[in-house]
mmCIF entry with sequence, helices, sheets and N, C-alpha, C, O atoms, coordinates in Angstrom:
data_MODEL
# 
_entry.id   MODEL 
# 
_entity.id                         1 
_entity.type                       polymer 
_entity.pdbx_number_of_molecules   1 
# 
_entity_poly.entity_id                      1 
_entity_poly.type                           'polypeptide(L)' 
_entity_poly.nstd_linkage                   no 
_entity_poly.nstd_monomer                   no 
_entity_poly.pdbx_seq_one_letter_code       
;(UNK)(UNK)(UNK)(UNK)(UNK)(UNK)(UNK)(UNK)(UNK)(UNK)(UNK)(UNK)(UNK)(UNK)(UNK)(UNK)
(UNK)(UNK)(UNK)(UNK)(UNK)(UNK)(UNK)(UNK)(UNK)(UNK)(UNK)(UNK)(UNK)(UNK)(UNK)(UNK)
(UNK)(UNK)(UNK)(UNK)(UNK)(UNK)(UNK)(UNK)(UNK)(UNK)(UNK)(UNK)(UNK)(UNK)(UNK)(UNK)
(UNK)(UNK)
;
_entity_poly.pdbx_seq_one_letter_code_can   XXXXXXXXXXXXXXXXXXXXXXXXXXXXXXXXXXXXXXXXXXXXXXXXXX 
_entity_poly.pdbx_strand_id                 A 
# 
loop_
_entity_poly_seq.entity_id 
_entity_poly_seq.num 
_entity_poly_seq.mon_id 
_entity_poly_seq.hetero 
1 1  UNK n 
1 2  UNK n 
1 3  UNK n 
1 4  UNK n 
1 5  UNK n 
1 6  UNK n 
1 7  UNK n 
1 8  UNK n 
1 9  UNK n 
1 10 UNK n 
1 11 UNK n 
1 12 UNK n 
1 13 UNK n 
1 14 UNK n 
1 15 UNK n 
1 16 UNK n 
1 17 UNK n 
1 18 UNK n 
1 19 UNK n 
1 20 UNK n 
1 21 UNK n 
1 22 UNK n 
1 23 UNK n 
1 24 UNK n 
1 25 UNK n 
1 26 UNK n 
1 27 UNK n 
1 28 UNK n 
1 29 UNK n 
1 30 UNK n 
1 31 UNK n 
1 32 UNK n 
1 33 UNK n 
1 34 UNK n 
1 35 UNK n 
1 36 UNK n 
1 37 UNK n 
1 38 UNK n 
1 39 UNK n 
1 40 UNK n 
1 41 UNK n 
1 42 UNK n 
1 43 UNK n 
1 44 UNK n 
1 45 UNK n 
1 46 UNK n 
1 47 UNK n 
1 48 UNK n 
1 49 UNK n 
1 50 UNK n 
# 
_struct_asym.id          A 
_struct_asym.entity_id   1 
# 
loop_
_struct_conf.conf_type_id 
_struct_conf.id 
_struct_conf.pdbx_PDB_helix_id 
_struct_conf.beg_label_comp_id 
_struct_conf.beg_label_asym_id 
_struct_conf.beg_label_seq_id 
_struct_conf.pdbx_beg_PDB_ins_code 
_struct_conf.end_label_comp_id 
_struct_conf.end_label_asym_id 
_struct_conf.end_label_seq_id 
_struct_conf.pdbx_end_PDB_ins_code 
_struct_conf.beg_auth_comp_id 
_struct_conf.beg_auth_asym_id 
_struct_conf.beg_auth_seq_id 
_struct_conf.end_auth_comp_id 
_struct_conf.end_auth_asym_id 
_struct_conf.end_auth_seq_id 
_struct_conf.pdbx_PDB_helix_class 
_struct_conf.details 
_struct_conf.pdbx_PDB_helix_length 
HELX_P HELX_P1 AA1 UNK A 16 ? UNK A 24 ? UNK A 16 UNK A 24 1 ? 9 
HELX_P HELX_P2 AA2 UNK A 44 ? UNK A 47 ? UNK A 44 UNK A 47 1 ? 4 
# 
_struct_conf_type.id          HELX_P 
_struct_conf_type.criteria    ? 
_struct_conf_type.reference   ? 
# 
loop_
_atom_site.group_PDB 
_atom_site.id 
_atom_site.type_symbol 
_atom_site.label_atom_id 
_atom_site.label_alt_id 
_atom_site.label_comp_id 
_atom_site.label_asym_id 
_atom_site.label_entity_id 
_atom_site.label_seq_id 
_atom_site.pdbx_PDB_ins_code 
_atom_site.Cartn_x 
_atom_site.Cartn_y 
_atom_site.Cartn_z 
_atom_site.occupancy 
_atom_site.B_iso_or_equiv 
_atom_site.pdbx_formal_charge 
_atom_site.auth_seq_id 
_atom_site.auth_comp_id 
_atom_site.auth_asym_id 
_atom_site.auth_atom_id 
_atom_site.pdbx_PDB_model_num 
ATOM 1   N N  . UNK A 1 1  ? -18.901 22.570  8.596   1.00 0.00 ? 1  UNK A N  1 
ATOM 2   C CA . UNK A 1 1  ? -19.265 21.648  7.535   1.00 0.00 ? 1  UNK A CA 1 
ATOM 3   C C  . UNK A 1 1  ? -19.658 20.300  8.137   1.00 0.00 ? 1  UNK A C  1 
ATOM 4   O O  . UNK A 1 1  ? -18.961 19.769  9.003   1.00 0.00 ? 1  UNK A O  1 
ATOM 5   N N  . UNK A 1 2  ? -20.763 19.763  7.676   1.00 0.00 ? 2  UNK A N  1 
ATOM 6   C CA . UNK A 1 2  ? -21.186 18.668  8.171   1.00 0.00 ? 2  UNK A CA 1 
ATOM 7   C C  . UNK A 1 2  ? -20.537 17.193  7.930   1.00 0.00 ? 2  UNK A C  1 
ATOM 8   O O  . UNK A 1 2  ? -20.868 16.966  6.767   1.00 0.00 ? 2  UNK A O  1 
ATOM 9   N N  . UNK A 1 3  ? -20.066 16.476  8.218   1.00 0.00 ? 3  UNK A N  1 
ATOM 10  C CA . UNK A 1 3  ? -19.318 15.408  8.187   1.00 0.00 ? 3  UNK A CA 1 
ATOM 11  C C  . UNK A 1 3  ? -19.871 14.511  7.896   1.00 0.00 ? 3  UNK A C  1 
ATOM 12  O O  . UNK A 1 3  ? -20.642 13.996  8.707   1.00 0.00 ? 3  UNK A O  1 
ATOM 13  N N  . UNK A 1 4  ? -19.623 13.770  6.133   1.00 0.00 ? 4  UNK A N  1 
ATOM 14  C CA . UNK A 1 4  ? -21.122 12.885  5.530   1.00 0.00 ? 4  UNK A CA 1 
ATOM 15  C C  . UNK A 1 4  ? -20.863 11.478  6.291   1.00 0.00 ? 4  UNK A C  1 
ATOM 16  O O  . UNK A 1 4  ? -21.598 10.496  6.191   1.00 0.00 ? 4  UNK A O  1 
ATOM 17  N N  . UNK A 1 5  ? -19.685 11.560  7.067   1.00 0.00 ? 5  UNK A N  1 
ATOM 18  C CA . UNK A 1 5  ? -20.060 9.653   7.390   1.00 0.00 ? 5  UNK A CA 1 
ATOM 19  C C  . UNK A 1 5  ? -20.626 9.858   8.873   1.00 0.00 ? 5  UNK A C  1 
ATOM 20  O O  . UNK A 1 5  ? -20.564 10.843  9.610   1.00 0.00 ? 5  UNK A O  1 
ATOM 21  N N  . UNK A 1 6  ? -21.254 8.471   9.080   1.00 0.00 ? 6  UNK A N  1 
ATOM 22  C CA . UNK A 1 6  ? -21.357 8.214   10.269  1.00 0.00 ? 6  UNK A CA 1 
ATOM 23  C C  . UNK A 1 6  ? -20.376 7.817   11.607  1.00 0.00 ? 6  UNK A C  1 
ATOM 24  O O  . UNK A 1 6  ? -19.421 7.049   11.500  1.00 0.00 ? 6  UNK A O  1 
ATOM 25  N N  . UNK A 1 7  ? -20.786 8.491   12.920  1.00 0.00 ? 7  UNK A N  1 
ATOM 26  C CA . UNK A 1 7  ? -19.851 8.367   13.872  1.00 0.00 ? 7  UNK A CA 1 
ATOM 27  C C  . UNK A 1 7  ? -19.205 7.398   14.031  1.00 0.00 ? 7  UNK A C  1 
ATOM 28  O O  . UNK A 1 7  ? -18.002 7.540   14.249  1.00 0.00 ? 7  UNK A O  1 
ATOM 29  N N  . UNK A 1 8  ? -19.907 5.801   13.966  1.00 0.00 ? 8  UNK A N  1 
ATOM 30  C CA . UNK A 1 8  ? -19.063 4.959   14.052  1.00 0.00 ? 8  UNK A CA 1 
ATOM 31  C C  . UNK A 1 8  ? -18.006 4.390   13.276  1.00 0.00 ? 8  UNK A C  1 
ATOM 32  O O  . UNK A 1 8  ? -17.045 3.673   13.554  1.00 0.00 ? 8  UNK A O  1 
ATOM 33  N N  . UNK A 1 9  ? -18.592 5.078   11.881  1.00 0.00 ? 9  UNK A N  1 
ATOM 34  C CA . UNK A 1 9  ? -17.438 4.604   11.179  1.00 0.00 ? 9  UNK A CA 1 
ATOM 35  C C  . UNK A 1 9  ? -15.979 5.756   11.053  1.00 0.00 ? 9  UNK A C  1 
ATOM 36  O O  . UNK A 1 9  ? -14.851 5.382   10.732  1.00 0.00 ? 9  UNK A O  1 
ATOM 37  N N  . UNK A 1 10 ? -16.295 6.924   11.331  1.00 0.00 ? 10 UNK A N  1 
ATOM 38  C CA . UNK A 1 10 ? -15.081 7.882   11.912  1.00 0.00 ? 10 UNK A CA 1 
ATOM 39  C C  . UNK A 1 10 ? -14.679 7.216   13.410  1.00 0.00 ? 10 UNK A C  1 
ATOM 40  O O  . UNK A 1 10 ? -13.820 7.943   13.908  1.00 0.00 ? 10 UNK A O  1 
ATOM 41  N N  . UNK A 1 11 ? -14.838 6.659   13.849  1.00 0.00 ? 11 UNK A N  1 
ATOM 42  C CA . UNK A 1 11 ? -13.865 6.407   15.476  1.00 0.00 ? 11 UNK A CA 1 
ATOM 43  C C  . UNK A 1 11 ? -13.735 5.066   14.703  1.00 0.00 ? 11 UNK A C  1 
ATOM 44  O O  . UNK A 1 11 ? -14.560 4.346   15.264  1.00 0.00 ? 11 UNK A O  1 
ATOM 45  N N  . UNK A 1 12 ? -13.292 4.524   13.965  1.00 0.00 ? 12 UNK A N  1 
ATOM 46  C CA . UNK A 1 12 ? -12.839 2.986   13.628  1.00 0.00 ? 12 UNK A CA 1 
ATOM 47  C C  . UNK A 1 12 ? -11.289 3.669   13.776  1.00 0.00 ? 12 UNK A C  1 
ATOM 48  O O  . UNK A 1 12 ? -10.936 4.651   13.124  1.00 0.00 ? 12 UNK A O  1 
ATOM 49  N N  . UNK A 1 13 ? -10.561 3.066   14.613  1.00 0.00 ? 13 UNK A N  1 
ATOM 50  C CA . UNK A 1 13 ? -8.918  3.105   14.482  1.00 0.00 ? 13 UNK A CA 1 
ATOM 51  C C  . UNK A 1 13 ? -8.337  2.523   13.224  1.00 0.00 ? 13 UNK A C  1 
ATOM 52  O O  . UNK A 1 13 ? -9.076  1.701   12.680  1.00 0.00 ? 13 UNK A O  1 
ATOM 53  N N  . UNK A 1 14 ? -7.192  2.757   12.636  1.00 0.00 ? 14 UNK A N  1 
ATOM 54  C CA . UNK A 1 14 ? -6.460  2.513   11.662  1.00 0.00 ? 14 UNK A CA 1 
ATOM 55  C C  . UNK A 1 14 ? -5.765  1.143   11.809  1.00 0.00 ? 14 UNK A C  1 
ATOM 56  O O  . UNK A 1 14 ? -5.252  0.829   12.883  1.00 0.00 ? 14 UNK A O  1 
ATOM 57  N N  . UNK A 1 15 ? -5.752  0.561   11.043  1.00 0.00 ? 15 UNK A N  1 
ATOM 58  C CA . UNK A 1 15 ? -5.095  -0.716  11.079  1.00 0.00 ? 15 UNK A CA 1 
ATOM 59  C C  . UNK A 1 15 ? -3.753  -1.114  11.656  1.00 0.00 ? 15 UNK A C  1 
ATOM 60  O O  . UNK A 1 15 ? -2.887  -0.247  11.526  1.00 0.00 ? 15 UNK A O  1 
ATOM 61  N N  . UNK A 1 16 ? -3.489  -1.917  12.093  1.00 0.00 ? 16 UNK A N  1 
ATOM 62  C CA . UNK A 1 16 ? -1.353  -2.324  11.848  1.00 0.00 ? 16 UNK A CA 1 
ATOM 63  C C  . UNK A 1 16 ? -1.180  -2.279  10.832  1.00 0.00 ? 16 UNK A C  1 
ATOM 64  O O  . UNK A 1 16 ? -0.311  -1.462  10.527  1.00 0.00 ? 16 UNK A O  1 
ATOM 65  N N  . UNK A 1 17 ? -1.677  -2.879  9.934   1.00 0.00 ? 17 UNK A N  1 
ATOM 66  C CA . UNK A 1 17 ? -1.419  -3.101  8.239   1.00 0.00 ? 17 UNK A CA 1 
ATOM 67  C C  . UNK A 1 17 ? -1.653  -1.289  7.514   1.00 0.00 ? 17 UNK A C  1 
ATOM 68  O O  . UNK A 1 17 ? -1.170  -0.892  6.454   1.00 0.00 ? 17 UNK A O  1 
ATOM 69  N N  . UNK A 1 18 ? -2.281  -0.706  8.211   1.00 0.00 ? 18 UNK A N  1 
ATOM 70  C CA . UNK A 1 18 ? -2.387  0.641   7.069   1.00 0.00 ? 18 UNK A CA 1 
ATOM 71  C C  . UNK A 1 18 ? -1.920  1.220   8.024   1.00 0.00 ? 18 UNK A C  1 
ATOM 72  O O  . UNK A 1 18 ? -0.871  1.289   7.384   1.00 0.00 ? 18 UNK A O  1 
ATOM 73  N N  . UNK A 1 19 ? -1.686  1.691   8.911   1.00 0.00 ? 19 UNK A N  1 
ATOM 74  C CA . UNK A 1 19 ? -0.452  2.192   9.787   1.00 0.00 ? 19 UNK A CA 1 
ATOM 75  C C  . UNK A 1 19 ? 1.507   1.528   9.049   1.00 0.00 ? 19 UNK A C  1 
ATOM 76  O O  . UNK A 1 19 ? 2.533   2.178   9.251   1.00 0.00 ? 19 UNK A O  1 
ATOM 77  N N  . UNK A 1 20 ? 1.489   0.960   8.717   1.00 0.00 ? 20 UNK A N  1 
ATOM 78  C CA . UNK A 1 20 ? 2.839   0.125   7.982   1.00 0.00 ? 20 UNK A CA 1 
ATOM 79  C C  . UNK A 1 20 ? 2.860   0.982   6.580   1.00 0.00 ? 20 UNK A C  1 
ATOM 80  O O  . UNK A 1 20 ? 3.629   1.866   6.202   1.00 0.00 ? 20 UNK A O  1 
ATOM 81  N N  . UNK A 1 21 ? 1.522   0.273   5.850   1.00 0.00 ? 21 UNK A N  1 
ATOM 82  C CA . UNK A 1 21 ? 1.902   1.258   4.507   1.00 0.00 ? 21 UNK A CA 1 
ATOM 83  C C  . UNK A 1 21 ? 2.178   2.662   4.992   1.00 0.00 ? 21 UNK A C  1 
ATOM 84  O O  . UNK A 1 21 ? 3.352   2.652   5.363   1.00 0.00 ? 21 UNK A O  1 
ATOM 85  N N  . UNK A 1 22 ? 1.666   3.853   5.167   1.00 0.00 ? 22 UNK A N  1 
ATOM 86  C CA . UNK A 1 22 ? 1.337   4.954   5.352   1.00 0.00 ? 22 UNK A CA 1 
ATOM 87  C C  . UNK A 1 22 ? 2.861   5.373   5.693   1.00 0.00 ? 22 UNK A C  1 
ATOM 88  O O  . UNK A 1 22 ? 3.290   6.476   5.353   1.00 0.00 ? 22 UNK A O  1 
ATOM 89  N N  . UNK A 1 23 ? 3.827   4.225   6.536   1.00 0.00 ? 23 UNK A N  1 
ATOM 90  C CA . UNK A 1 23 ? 5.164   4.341   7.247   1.00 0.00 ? 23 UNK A CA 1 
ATOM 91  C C  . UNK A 1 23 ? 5.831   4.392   6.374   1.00 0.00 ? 23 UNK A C  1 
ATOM 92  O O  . UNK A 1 23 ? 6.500   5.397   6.133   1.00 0.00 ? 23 UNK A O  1 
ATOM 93  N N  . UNK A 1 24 ? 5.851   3.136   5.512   1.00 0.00 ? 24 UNK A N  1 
ATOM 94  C CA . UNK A 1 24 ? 6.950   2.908   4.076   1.00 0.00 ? 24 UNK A CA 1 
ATOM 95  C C  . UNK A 1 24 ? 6.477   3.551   3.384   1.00 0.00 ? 24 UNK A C  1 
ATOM 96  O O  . UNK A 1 24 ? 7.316   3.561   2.483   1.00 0.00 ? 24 UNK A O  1 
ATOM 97  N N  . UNK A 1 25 ? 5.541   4.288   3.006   1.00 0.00 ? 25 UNK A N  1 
ATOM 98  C CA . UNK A 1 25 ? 4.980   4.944   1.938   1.00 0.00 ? 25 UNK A CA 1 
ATOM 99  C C  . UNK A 1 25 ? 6.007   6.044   2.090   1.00 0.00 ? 25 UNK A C  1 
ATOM 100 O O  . UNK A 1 25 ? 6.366   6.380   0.962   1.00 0.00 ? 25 UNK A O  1 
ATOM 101 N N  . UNK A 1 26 ? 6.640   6.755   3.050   1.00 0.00 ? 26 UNK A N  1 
ATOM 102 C CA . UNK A 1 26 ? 7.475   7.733   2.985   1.00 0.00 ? 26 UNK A CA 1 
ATOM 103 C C  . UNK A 1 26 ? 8.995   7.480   2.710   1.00 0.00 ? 26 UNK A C  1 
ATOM 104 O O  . UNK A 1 26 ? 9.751   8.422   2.470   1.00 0.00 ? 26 UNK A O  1 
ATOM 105 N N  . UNK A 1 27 ? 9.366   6.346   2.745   1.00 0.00 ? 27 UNK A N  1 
ATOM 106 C CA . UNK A 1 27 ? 10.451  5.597   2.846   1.00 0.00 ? 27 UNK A CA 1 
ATOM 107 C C  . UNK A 1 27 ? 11.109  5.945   1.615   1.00 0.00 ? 27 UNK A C  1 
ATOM 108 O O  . UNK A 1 27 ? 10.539  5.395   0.672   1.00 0.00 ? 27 UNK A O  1 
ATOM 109 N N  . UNK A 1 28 ? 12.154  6.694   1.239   1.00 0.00 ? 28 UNK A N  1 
ATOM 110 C CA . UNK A 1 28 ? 12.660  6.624   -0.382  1.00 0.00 ? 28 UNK A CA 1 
ATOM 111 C C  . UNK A 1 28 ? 12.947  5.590   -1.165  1.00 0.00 ? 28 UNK A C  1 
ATOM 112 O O  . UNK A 1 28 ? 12.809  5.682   -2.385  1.00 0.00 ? 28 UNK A O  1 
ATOM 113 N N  . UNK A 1 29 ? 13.421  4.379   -0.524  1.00 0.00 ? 29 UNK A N  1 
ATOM 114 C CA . UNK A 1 29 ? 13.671  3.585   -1.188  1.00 0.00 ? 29 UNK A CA 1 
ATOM 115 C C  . UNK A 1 29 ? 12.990  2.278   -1.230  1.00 0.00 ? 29 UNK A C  1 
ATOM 116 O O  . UNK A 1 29 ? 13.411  1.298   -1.845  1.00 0.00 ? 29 UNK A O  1 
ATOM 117 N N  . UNK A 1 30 ? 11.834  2.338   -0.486  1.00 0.00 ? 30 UNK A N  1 
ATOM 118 C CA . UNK A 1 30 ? 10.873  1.372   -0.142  1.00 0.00 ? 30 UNK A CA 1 
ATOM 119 C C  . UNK A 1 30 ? 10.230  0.731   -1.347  1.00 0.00 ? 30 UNK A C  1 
ATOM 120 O O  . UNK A 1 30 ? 9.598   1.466   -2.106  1.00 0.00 ? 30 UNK A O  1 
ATOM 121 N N  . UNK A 1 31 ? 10.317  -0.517  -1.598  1.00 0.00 ? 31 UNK A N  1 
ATOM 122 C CA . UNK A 1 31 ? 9.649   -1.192  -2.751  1.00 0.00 ? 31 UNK A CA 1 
ATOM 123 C C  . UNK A 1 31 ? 8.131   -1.869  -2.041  1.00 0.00 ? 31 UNK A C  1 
ATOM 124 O O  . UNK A 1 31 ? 8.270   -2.810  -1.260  1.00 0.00 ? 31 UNK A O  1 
ATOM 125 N N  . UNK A 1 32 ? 6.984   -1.455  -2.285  1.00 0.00 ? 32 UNK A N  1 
ATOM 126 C CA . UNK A 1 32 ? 5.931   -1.542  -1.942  1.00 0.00 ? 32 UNK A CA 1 
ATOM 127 C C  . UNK A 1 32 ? 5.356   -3.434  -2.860  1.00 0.00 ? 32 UNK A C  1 
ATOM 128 O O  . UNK A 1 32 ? 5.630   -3.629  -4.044  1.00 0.00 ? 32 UNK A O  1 
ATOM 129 N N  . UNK A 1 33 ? 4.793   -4.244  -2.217  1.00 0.00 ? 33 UNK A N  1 
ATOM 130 C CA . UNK A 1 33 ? 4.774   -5.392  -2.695  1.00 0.00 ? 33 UNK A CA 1 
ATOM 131 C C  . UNK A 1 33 ? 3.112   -5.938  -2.600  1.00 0.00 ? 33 UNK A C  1 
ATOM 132 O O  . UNK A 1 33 ? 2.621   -7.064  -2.684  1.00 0.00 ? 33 UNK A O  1 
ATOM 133 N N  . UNK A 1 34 ? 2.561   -4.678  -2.400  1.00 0.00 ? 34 UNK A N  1 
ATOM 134 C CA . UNK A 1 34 ? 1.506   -4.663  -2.023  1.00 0.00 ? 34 UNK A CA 1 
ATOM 135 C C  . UNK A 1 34 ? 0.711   -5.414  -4.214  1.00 0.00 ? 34 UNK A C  1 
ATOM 136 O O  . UNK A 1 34 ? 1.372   -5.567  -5.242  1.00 0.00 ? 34 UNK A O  1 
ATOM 137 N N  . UNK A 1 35 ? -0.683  -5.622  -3.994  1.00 0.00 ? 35 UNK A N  1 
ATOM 138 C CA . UNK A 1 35 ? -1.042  -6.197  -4.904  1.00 0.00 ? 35 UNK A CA 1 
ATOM 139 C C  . UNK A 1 35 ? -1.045  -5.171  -6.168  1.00 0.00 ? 35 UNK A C  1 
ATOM 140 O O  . UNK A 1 35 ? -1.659  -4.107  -6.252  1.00 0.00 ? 35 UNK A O  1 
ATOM 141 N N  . UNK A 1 36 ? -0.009  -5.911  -7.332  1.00 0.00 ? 36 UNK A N  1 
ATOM 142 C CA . UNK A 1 36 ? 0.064   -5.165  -8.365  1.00 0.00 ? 36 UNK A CA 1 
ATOM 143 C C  . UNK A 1 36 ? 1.497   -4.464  -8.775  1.00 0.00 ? 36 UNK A C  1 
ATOM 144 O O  . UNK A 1 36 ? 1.940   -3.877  -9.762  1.00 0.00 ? 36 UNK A O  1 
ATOM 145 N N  . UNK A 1 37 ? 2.188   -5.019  -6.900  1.00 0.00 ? 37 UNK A N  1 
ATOM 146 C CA . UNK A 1 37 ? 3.130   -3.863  -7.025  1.00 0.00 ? 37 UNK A CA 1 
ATOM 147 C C  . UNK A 1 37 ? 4.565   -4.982  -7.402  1.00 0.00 ? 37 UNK A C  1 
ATOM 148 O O  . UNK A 1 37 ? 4.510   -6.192  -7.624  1.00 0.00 ? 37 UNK A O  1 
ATOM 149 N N  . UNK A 1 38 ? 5.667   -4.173  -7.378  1.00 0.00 ? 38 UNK A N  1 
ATOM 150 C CA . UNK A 1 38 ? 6.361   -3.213  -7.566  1.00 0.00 ? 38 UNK A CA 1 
ATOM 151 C C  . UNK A 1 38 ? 5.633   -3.375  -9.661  1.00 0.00 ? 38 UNK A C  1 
ATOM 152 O O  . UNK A 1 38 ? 5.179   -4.230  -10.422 1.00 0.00 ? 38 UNK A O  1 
ATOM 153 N N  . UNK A 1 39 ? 6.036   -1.706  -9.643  1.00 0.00 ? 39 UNK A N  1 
ATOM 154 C CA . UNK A 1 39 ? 5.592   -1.413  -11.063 1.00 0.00 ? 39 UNK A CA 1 
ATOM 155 C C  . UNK A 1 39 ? 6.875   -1.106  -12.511 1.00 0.00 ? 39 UNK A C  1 
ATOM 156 O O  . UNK A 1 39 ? 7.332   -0.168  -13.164 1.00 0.00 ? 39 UNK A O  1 
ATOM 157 N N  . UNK A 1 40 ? 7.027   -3.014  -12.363 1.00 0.00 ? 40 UNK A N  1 
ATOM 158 C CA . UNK A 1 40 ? 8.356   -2.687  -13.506 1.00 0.00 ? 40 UNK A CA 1 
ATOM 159 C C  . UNK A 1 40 ? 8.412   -3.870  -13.982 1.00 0.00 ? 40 UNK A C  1 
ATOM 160 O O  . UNK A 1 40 ? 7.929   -4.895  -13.502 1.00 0.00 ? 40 UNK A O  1 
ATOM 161 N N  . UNK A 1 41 ? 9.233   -3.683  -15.298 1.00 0.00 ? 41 UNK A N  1 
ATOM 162 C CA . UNK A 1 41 ? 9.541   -5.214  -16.273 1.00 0.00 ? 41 UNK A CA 1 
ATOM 163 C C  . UNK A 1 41 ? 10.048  -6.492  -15.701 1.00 0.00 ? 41 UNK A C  1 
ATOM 164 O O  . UNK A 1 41 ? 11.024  -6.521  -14.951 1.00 0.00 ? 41 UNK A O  1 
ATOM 165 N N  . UNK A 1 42 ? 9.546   -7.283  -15.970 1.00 0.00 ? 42 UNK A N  1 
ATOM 166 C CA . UNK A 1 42 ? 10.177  -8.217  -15.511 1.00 0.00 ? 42 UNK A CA 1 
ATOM 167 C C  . UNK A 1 42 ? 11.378  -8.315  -16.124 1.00 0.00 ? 42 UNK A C  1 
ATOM 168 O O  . UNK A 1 42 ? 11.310  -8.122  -17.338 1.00 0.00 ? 42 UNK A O  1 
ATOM 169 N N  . UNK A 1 43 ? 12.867  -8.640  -15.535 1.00 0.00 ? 43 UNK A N  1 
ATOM 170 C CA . UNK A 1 43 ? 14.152  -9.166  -16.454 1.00 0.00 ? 43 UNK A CA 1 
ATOM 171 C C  . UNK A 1 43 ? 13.830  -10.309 -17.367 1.00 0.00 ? 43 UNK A C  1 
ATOM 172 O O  . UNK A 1 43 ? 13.320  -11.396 -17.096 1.00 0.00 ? 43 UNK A O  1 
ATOM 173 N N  . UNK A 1 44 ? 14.219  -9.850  -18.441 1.00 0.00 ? 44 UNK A N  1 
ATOM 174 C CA . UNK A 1 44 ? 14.716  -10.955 -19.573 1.00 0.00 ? 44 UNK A CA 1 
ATOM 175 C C  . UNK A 1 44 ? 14.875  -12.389 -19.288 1.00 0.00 ? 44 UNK A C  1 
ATOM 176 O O  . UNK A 1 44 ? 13.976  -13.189 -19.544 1.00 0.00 ? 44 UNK A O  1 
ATOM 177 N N  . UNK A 1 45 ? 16.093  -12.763 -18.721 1.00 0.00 ? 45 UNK A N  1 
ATOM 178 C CA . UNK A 1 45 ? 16.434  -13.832 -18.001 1.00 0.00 ? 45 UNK A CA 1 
ATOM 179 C C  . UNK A 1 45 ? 15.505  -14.638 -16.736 1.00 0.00 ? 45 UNK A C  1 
ATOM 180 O O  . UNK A 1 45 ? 15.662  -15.766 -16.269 1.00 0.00 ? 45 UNK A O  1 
ATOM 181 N N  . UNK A 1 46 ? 14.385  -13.464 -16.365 1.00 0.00 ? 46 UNK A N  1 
ATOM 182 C CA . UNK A 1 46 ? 13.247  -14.284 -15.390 1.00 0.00 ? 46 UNK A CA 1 
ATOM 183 C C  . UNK A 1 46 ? 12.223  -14.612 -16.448 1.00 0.00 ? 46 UNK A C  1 
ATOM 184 O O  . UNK A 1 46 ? 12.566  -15.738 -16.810 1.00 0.00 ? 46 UNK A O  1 
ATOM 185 N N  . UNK A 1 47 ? 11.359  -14.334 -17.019 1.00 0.00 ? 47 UNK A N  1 
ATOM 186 C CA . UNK A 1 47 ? 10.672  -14.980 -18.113 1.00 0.00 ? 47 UNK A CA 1 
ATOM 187 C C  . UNK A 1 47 ? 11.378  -15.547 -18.894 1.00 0.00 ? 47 UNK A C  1 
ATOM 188 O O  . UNK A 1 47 ? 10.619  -16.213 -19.598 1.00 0.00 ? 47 UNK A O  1 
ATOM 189 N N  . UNK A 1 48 ? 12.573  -15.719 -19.263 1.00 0.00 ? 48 UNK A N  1 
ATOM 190 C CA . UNK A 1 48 ? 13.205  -16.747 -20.092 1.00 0.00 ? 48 UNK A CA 1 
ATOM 191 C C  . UNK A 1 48 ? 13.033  -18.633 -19.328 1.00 0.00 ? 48 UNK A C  1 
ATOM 192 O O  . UNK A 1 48 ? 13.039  -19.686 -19.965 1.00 0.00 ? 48 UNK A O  1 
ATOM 193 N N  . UNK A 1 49 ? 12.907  -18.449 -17.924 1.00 0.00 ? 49 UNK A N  1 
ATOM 194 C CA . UNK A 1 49 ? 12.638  -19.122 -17.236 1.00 0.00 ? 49 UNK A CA 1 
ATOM 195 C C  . UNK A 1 49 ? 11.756  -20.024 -17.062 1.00 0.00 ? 49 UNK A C  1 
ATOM 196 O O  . UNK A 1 49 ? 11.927  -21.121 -16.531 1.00 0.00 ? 49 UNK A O  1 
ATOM 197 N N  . UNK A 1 50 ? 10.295  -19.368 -17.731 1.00 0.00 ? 50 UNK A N  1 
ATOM 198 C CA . UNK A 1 50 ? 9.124   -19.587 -18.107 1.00 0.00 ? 50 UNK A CA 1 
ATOM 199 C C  . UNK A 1 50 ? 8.452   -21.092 -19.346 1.00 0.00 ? 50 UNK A C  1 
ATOM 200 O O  . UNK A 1 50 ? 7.255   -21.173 -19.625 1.00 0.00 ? 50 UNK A O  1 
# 
């Protein structure tokens, strides 16, 4: 099967930064803080703050 990208952009090495996620991404208890993240309510008492 022919491989639609170009060579140079297949030999680009992987980041430090996406080498890290990819690490914690397996992590069970890892809270990811990446943009958007963690995905939950804010407490009561922190927007009361507001």
């Amino acid at each position: 099967m022919r491989n639609p990208l170009n060579n140079k952009i297949t030999e680009i090495k992987p980041s430090g930064i996406r080498k890290f996620f990819d690490i914690v991404s397996e992590m069970k208890d890892a809270i990811s803080l990446g943009v958007g993240e963690p995905d939950f309510e804010t407490p009561w008492h922190i927007e009361d703050l507001t």
